[in-house]
C-alpha positions as CSV (number, residue, x, y, z in Angstrom):
1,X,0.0,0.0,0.0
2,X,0.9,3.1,-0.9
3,X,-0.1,7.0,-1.1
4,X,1.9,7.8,-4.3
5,X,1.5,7.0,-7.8
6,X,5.4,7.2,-8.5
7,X,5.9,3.5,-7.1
8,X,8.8,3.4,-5.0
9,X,7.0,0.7,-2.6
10,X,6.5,-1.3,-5.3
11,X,2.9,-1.4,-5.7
12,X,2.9,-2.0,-9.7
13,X,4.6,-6.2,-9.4
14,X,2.6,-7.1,-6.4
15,X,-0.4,-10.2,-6.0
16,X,-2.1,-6.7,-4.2
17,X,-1.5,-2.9,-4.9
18,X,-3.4,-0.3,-3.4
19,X,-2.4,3.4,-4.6
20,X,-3.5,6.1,-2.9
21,X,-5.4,8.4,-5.8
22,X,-7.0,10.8,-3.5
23,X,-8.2,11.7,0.4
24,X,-9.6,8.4,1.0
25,X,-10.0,6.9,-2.2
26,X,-7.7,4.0,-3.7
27,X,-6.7,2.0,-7.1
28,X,-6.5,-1.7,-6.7
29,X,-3.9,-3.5,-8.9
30,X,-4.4,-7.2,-9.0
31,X,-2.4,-9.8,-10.9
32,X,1.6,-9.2,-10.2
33,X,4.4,-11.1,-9.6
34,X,7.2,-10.4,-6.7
35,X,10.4,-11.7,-8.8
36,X,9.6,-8.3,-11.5
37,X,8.9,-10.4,-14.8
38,X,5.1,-9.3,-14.5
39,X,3.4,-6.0,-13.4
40,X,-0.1,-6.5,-12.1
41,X,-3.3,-4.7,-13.6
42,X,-5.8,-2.0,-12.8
43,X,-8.6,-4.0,-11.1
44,X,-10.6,-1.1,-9.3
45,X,-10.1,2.9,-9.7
46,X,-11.3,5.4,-7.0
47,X,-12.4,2.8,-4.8
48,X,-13.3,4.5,-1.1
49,X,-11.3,3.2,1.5
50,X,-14.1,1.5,3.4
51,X,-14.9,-0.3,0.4
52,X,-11.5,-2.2,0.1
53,X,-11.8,-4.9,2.4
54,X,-15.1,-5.9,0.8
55,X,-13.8,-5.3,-2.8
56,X,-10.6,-7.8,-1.7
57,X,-12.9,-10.2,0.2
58,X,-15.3,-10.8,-3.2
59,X,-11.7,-11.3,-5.4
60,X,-10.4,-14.0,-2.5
61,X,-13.6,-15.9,-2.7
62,X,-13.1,-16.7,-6.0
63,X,-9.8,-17.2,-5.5
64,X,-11.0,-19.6,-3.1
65,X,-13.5,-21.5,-5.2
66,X,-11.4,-21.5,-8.6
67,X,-7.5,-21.6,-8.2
68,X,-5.4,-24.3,-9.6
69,X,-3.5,-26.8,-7.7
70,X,-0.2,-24.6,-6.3
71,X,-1.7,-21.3,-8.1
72,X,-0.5,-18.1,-6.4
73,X,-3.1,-15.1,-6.0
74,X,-0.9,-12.9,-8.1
75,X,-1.2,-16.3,-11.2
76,X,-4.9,-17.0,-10.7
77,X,-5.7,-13.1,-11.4
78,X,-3.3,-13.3,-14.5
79,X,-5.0,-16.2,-15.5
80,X,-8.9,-15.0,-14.9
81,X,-8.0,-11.6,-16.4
82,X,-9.9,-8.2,-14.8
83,X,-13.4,-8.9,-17.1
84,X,-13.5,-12.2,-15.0
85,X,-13.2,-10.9,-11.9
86,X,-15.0,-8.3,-12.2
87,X,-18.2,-10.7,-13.7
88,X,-18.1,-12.7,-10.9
89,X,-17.7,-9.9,-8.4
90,X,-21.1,-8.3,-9.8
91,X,-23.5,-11.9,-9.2
């Protein structure tokens, strides 16, 4: 987690990034990879921070339901892609 777009914290190659965009409102990242070979994707924009927990909570339960055998977070996000997760966080 972080409060500034520049990426010094490294948000951008995490499972999880959250920017700090304004007072109280964040950008999720999703998708990532520690070792640096894959930046993670824009999951959620201006998301307010009392909505995060919730918004992570719907991702893991998928995660929980649908990951591979030995699948990281940041891999099963890759794999499922941002349209996925988003469809299944809207039923």
């Amino acid at each position: 987690m972080t409060g500034c777009p520049n990426g010094c914290a490294r948000p951008y190659n995490s499972d999880i990034g959250l920017v700090g965009k304004t007072a109280g409102k964040y950008t999720i990242f999703l998708g990532g990879r520690l070792l640096g070979n894959r930046l993670n994707f824009l999951y959620k924009d201006l998301v307010p921070e009392t909505d995060v927990v919730a918004e992570l909570v719907a991702v893991f339960k998928q995660f929980k339901s649908e990951r591979e055998a030995s699948e990281s977070f940041g891999d099963f996000c890759h794999r499922k892609g941002v349209a996925a997760l988003l469809d299944w966080n809207e039923d």
